[in-house]
PyMOL Python script that loads the backbone (N, CA, C, O; Angstrom):
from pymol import cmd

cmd.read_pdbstr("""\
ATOM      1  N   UNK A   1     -11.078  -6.097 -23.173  1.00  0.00           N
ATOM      2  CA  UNK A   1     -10.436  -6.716 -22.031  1.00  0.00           C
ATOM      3  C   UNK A   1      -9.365  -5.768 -21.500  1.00  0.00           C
ATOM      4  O   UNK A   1      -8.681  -5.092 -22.269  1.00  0.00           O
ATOM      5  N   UNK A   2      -9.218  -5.725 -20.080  1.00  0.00           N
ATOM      6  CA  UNK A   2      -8.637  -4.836 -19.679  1.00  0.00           C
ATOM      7  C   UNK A   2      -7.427  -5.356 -18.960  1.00  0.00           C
ATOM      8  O   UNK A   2      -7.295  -6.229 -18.102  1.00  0.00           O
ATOM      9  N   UNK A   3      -6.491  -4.470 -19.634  1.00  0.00           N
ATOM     10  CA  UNK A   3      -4.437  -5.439 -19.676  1.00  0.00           C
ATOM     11  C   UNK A   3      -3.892  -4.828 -18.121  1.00  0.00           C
ATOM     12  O   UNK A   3      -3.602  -3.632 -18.102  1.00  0.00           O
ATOM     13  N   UNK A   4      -3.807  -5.298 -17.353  1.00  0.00           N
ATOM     14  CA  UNK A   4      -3.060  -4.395 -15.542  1.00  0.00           C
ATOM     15  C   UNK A   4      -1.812  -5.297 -16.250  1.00  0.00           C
ATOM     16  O   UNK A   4      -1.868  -6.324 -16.927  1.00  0.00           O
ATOM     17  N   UNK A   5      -0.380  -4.274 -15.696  1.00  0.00           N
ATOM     18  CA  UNK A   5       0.739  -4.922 -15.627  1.00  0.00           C
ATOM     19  C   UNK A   5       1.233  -3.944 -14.547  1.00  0.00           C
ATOM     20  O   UNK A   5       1.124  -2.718 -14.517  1.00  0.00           O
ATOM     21  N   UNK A   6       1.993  -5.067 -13.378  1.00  0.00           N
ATOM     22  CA  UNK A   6       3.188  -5.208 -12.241  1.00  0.00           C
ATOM     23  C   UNK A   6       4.108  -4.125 -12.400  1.00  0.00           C
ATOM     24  O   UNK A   6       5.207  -4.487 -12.820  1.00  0.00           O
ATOM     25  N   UNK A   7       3.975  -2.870 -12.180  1.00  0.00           N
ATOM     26  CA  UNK A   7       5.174  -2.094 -12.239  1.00  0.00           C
ATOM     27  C   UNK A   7       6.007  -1.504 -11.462  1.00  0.00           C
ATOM     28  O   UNK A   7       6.877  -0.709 -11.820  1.00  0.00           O
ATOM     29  N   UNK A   8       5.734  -1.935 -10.162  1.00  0.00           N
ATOM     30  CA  UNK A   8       6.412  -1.887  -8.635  1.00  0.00           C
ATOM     31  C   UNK A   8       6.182  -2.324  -7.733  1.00  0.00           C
ATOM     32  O   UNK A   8       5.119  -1.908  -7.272  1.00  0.00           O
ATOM     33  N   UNK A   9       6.833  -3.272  -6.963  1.00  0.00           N
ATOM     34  CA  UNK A   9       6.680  -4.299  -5.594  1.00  0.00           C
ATOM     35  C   UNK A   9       7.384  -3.044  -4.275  1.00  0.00           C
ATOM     36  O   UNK A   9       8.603  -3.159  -4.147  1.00  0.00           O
ATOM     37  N   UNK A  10       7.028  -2.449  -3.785  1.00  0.00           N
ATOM     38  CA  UNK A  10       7.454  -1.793  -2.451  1.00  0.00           C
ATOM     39  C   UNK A  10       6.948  -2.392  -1.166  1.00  0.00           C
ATOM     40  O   UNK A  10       5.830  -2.859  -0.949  1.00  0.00           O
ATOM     41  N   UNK A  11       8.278  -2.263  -0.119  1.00  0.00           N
ATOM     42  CA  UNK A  11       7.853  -2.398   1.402  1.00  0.00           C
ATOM     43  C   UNK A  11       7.814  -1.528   2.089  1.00  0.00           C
ATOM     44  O   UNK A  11       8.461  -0.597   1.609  1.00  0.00           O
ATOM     45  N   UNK A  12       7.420  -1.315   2.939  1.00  0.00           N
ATOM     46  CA  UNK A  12       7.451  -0.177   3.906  1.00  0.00           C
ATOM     47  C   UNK A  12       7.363  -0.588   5.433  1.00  0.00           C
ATOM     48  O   UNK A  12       6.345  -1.039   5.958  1.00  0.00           O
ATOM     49  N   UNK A  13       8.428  -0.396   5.996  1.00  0.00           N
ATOM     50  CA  UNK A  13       8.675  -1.205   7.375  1.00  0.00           C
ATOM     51  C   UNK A  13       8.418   0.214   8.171  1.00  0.00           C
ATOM     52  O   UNK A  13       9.015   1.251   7.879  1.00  0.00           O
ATOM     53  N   UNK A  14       7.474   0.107   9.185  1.00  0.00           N
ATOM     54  CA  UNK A  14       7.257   1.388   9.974  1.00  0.00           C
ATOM     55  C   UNK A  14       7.318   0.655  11.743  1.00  0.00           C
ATOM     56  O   UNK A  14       7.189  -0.562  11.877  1.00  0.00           O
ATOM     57  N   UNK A  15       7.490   1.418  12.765  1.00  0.00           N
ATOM     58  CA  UNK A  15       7.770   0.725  13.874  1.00  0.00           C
ATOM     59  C   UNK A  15       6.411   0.646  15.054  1.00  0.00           C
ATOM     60  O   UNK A  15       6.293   0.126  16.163  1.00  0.00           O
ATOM     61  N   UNK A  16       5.355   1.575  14.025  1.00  0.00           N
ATOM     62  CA  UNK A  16       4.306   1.330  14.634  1.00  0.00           C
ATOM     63  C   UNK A  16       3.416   1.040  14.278  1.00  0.00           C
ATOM     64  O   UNK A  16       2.649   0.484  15.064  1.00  0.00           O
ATOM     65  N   UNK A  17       2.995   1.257  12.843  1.00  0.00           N
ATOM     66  CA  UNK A  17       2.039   0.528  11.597  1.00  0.00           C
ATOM     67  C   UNK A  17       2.593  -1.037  11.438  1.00  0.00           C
ATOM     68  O   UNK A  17       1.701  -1.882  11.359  1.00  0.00           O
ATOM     69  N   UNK A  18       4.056  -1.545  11.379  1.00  0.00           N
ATOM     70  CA  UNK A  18       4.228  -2.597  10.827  1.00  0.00           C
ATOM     71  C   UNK A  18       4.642  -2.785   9.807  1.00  0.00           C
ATOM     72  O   UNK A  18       5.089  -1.717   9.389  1.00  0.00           O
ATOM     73  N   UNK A  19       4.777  -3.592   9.076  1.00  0.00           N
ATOM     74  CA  UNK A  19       5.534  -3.792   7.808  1.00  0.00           C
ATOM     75  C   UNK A  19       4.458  -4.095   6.833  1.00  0.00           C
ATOM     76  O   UNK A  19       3.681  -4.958   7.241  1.00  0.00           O
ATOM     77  N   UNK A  20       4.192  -3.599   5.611  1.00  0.00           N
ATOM     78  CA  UNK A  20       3.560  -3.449   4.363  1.00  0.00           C
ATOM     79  C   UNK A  20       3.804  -3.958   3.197  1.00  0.00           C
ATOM     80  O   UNK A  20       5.030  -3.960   3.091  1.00  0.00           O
ATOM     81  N   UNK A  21       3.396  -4.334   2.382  1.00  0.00           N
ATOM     82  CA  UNK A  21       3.711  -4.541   0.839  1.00  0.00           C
ATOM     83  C   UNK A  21       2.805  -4.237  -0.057  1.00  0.00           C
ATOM     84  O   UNK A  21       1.647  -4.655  -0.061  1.00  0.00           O
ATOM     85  N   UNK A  22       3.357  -3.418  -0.931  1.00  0.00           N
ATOM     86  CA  UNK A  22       2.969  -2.791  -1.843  1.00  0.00           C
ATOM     87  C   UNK A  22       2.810  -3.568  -3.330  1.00  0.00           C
ATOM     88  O   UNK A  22       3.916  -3.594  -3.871  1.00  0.00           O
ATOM     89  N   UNK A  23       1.887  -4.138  -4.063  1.00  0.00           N
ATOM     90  CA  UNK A  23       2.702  -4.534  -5.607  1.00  0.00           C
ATOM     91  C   UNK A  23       1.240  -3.329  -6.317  1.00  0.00           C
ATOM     92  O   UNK A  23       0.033  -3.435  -6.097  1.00  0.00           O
ATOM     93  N   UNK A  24       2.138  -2.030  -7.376  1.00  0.00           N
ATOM     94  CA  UNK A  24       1.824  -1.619  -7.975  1.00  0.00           C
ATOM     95  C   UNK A  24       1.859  -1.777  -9.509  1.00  0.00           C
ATOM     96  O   UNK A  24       2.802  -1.789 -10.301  1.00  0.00           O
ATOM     97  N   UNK A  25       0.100  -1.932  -9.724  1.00  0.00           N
ATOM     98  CA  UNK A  25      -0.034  -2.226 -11.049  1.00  0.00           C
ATOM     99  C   UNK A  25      -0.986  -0.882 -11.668  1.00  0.00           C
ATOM    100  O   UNK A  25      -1.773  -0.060 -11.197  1.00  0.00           O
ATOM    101  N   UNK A  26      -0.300  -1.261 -13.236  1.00  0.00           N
ATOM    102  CA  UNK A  26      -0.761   0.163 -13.956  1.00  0.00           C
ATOM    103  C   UNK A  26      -1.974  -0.690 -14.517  1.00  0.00           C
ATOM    104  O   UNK A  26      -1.709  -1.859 -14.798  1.00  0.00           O
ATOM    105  N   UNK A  27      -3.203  -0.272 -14.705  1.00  0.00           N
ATOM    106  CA  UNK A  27      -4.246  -0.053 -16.119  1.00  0.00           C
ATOM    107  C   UNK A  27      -4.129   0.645 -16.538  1.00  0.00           C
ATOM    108  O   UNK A  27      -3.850   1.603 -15.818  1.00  0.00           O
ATOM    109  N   UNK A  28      -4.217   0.961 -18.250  1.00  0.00           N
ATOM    110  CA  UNK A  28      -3.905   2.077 -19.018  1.00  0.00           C
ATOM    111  C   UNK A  28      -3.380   3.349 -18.329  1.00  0.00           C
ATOM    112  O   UNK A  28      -2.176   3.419 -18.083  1.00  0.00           O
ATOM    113  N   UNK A  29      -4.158   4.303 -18.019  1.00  0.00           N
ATOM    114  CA  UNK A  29      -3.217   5.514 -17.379  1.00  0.00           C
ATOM    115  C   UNK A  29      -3.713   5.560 -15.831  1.00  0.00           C
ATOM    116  O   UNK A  29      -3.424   6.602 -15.243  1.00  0.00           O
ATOM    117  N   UNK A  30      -4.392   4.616 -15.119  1.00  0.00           N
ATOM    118  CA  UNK A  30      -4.633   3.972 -14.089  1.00  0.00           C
ATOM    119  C   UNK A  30      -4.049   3.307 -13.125  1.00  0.00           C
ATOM    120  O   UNK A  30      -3.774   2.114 -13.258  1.00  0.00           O
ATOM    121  N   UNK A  31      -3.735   4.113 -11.832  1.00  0.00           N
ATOM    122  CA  UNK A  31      -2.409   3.009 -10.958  1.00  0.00           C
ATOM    123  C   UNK A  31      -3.113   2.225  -9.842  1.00  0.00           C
ATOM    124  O   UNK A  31      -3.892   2.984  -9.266  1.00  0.00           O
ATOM    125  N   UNK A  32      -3.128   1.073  -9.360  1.00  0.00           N
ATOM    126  CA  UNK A  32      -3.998   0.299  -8.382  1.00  0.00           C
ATOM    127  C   UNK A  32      -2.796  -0.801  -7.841  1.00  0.00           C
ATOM    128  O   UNK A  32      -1.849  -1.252  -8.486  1.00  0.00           O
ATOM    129  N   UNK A  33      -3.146  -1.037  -6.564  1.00  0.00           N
ATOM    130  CA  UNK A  33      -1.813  -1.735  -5.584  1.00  0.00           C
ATOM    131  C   UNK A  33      -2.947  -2.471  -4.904  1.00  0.00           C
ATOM    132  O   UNK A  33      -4.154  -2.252  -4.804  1.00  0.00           O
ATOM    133  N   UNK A  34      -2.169  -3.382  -4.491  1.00  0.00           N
ATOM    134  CA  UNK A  34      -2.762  -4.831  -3.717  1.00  0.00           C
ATOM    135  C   UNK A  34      -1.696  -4.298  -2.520  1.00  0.00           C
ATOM    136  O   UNK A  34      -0.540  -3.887  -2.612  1.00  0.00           O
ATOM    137  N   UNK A  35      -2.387  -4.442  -1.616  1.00  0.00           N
ATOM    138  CA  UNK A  35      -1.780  -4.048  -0.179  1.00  0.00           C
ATOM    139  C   UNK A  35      -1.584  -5.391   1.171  1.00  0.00           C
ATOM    140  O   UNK A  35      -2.473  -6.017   1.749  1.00  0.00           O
ATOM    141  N   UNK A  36      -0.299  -5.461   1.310  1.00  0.00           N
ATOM    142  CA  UNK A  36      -0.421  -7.199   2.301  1.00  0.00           C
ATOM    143  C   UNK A  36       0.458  -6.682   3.536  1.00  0.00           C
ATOM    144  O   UNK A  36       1.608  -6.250   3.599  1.00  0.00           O
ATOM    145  N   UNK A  37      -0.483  -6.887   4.438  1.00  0.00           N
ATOM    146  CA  UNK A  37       0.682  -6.895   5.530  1.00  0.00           C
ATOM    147  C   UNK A  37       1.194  -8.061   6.533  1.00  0.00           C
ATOM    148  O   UNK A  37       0.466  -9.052   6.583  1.00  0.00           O
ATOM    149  N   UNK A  38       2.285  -8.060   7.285  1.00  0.00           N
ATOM    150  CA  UNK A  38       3.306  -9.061   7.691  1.00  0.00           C
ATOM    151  C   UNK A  38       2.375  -9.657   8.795  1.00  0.00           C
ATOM    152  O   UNK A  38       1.982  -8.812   9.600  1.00  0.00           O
ATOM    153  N   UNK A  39       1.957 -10.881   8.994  1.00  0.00           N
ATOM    154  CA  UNK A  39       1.310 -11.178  10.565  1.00  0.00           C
ATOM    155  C   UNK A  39       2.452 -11.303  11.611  1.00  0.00           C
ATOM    156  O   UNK A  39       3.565 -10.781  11.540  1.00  0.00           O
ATOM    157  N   UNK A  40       1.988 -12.050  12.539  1.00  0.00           N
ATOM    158  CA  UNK A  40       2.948 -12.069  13.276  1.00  0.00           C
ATOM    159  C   UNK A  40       3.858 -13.963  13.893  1.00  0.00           C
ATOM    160  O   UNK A  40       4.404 -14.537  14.835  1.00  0.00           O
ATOM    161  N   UNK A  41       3.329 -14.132  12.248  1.00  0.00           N
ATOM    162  CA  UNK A  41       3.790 -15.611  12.356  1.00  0.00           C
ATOM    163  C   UNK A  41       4.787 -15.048  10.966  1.00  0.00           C
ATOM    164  O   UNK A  41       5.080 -16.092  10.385  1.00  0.00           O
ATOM    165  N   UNK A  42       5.261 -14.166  10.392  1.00  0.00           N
ATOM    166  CA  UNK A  42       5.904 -13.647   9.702  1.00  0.00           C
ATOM    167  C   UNK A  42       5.289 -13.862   7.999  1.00  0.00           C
ATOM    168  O   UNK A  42       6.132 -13.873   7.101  1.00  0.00           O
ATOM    169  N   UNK A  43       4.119 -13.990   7.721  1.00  0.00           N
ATOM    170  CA  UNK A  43       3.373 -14.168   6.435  1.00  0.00           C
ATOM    171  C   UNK A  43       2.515 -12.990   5.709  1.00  0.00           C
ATOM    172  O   UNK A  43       1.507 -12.517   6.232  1.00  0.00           O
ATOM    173  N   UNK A  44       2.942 -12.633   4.645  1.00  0.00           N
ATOM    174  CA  UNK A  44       2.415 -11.692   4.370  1.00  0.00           C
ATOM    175  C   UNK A  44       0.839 -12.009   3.712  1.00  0.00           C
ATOM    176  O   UNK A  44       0.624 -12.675   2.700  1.00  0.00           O
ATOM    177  N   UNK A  45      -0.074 -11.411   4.487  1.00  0.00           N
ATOM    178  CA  UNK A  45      -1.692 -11.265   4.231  1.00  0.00           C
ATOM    179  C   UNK A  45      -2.355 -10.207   3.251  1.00  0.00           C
ATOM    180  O   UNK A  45      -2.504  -9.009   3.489  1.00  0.00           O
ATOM    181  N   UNK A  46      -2.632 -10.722   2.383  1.00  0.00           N
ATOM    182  CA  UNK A  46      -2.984  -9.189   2.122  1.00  0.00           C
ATOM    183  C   UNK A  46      -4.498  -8.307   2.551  1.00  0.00           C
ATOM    184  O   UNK A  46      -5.464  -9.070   2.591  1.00  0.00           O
ATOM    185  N   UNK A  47      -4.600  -7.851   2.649  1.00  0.00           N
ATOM    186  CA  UNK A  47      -5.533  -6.696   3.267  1.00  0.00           C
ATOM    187  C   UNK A  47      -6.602  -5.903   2.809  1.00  0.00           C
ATOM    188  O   UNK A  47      -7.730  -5.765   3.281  1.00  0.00           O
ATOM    189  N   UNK A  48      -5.962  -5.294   1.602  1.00  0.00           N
ATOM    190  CA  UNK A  48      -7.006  -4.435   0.599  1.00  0.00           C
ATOM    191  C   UNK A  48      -6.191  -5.359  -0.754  1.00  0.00           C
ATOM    192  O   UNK A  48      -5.111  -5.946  -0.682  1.00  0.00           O
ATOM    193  N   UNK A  49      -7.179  -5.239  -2.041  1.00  0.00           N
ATOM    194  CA  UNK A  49      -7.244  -5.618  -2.979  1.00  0.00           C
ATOM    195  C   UNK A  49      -7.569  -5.075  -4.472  1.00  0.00           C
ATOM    196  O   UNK A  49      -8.487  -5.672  -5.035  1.00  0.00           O
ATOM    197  N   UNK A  50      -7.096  -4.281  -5.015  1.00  0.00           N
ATOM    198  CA  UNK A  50      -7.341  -3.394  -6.474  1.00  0.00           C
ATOM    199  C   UNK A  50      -7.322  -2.039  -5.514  1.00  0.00           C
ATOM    200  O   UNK A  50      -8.160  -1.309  -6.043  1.00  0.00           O
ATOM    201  N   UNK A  51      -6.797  -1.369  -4.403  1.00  0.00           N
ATOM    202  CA  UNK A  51      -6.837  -0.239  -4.109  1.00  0.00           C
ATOM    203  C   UNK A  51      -6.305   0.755  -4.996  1.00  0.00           C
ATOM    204  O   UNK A  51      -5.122   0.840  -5.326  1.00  0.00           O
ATOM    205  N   UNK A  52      -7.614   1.800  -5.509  1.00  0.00           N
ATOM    206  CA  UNK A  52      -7.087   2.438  -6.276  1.00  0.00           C
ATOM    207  C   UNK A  52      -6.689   3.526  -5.979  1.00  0.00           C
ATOM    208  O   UNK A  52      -7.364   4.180  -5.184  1.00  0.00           O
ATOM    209  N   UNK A  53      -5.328   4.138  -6.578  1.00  0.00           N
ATOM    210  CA  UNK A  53      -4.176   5.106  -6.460  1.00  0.00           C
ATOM    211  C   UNK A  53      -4.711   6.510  -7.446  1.00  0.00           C
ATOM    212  O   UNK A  53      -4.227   6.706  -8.561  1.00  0.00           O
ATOM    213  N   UNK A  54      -5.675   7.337  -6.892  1.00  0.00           N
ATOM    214  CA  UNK A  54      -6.418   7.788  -7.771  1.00  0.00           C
ATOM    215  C   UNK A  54      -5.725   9.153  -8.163  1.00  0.00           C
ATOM    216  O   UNK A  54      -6.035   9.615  -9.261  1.00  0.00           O
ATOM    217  N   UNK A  55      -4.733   9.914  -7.310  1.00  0.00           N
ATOM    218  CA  UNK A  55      -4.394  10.725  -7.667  1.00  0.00           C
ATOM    219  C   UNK A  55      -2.617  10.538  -8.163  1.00  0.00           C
ATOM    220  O   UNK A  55      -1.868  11.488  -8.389  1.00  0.00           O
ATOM    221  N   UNK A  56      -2.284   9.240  -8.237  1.00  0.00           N
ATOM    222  CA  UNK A  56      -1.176   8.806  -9.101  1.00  0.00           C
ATOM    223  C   UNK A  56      -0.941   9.240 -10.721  1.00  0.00           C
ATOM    224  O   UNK A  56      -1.814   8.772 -11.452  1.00  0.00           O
ATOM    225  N   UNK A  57      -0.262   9.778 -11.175  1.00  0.00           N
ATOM    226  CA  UNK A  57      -0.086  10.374 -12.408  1.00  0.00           C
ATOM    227  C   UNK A  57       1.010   9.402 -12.874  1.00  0.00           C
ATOM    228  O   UNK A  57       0.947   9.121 -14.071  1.00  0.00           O
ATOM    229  N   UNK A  58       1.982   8.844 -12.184  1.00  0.00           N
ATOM    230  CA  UNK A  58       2.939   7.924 -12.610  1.00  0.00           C
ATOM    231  C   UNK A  58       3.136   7.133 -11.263  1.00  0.00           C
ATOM    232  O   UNK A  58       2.586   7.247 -10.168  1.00  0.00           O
ATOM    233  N   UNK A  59       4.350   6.091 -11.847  1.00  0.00           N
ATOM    234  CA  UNK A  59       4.877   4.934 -11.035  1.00  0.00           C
ATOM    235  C   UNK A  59       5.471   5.521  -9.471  1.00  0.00           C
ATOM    236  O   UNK A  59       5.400   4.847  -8.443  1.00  0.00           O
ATOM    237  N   UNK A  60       6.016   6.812  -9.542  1.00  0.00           N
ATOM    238  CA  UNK A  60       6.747   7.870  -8.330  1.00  0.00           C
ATOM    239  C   UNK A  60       5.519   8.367  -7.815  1.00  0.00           C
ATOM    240  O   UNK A  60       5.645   8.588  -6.610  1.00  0.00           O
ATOM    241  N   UNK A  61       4.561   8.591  -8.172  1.00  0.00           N
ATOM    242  CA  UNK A  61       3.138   9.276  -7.622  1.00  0.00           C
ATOM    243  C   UNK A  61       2.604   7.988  -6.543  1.00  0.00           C
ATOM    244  O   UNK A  61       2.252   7.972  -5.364  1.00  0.00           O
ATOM    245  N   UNK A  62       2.729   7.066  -7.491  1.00  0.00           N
ATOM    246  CA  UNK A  62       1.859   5.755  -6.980  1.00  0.00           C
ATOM    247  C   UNK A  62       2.357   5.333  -5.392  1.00  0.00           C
ATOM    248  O   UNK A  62       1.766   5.127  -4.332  1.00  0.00           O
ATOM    249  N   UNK A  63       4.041   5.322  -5.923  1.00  0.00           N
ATOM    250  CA  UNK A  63       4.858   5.235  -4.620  1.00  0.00           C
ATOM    251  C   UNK A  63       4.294   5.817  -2.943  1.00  0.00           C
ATOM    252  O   UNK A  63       3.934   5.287  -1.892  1.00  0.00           O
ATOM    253  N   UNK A  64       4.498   7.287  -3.505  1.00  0.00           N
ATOM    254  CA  UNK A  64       4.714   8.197  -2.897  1.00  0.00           C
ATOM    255  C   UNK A  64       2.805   7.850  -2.388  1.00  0.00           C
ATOM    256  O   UNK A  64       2.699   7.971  -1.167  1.00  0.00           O
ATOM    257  N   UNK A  65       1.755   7.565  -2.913  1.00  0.00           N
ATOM    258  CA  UNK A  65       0.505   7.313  -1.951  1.00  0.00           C
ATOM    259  C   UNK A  65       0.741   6.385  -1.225  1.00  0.00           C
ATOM    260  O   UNK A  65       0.129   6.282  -0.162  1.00  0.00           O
ATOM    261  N   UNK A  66       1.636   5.516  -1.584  1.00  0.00           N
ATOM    262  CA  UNK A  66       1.895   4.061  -0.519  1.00  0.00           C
ATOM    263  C   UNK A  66       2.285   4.104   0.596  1.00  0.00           C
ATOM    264  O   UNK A  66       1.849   3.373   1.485  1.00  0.00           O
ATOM    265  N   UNK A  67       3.399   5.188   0.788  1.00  0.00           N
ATOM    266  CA  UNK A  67       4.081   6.001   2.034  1.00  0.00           C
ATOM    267  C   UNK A  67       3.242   6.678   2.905  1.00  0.00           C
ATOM    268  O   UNK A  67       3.246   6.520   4.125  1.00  0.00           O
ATOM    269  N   UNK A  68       2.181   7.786   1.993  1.00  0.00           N
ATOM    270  CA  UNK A  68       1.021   8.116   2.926  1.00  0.00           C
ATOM    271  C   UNK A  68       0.295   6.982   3.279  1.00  0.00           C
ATOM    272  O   UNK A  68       0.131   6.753   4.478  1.00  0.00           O
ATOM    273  N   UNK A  69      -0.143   6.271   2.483  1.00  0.00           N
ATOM    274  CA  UNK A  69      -1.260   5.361   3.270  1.00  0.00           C
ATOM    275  C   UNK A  69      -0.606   4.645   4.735  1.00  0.00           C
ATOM    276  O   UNK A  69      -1.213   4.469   5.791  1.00  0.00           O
ATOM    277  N   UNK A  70       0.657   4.345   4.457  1.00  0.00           N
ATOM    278  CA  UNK A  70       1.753   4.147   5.641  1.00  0.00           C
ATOM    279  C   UNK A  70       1.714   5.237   6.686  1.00  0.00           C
ATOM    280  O   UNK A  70       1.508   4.919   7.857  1.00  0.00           O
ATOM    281  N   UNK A  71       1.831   6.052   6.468  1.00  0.00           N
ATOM    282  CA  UNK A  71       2.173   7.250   7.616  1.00  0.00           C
ATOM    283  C   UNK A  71       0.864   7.685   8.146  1.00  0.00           C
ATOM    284  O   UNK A  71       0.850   8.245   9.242  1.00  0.00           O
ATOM    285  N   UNK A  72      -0.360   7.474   7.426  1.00  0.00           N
ATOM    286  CA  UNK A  72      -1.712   7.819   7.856  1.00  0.00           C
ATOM    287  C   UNK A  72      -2.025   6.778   9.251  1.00  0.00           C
ATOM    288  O   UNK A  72      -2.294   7.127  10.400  1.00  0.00           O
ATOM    289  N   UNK A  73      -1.898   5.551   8.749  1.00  0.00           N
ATOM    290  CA  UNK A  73      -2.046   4.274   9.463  1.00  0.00           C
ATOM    291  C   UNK A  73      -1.251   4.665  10.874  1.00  0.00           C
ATOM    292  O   UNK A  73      -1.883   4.577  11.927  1.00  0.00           O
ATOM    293  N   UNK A  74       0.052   5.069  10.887  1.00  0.00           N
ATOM    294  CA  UNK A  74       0.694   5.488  12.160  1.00  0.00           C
ATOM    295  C   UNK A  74       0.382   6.802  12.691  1.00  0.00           C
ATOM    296  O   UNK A  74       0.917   7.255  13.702  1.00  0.00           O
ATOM    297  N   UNK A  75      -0.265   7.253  12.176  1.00  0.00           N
ATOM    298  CA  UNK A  75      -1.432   8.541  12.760  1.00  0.00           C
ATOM    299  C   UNK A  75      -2.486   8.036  13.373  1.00  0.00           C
ATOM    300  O   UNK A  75      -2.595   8.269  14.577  1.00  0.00           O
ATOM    301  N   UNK A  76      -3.444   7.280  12.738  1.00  0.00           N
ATOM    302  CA  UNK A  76      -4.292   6.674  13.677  1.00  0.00           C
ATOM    303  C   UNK A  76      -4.129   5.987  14.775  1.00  0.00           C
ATOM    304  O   UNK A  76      -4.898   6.072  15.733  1.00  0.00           O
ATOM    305  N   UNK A  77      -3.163   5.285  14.735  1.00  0.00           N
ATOM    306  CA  UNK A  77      -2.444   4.444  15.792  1.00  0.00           C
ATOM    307  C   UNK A  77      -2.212   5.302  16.340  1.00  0.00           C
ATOM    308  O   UNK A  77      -3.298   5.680  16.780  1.00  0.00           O
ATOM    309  N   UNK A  78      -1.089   6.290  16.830  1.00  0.00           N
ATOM    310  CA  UNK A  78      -1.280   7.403  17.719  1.00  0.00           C
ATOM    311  C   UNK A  78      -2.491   8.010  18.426  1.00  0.00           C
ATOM    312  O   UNK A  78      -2.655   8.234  19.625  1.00  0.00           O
ATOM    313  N   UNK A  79      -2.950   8.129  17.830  1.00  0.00           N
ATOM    314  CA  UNK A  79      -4.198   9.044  18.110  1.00  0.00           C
ATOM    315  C   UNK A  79      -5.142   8.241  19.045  1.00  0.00           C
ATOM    316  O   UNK A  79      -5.581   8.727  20.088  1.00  0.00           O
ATOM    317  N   UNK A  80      -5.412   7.076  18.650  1.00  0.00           N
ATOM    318  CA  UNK A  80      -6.349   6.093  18.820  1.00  0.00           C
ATOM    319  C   UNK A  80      -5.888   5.732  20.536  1.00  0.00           C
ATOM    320  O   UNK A  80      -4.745   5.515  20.938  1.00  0.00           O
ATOM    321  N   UNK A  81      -7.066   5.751  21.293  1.00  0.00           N
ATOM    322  CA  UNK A  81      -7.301   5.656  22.523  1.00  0.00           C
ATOM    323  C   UNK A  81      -6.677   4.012  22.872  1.00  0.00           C
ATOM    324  O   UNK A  81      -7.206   3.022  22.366  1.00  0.00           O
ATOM    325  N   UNK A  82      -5.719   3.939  23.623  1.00  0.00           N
ATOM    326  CA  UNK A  82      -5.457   2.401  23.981  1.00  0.00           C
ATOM    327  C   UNK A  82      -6.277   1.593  24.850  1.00  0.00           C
ATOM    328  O   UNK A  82      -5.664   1.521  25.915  1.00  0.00           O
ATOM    329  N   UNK A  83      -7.477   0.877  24.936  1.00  0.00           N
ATOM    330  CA  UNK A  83      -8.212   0.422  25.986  1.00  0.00           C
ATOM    331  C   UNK A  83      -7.868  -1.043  26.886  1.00  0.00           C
ATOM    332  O   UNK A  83      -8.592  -1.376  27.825  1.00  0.00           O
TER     333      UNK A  83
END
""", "prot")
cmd.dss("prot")
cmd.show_as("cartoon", "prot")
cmd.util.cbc("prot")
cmd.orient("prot")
């Protein structure tokens, strides 16, 4: 049986992605985050589910993909044609 434990809740408020939540959980030497973001009735949804953090080596690694996956998201948004 396989033990996940909670080892960081992060937000990430961006002004063009939106606001995020992060809860990072470890499996053995394995980091994976449940990803929710804010609607606009102010409820957090979540979105993706066991996303795994594959090149996370620790809890600061794990972080630090959460920020990219954040800053990627406001790249596309840029980029992305407004119709």
């Amino acid at each position: 049986m396989r033990v996940c434990t909670l080892v960081k809740t992060i937000t990430i408020s961006n002004s063009i992605a939106g606001e995020h939540k992060f809860e990072i959980y470890q499996c053995e030497s394995e980091f994976y985050t449940d990803i929710s973001k804010k609607n606009t009735d102010g409820f957090w949804v979540v979105i993706k589910d066991e996303y795994g953090l594959t090149r996370a080596l620790d809890v600061d690694d794990a972080a630090e993909c959460c920020i990219k996956y954040v800053e990627n998201i406001e790249l596309d948004m840029k980029s992305s044609p407004i119709i």
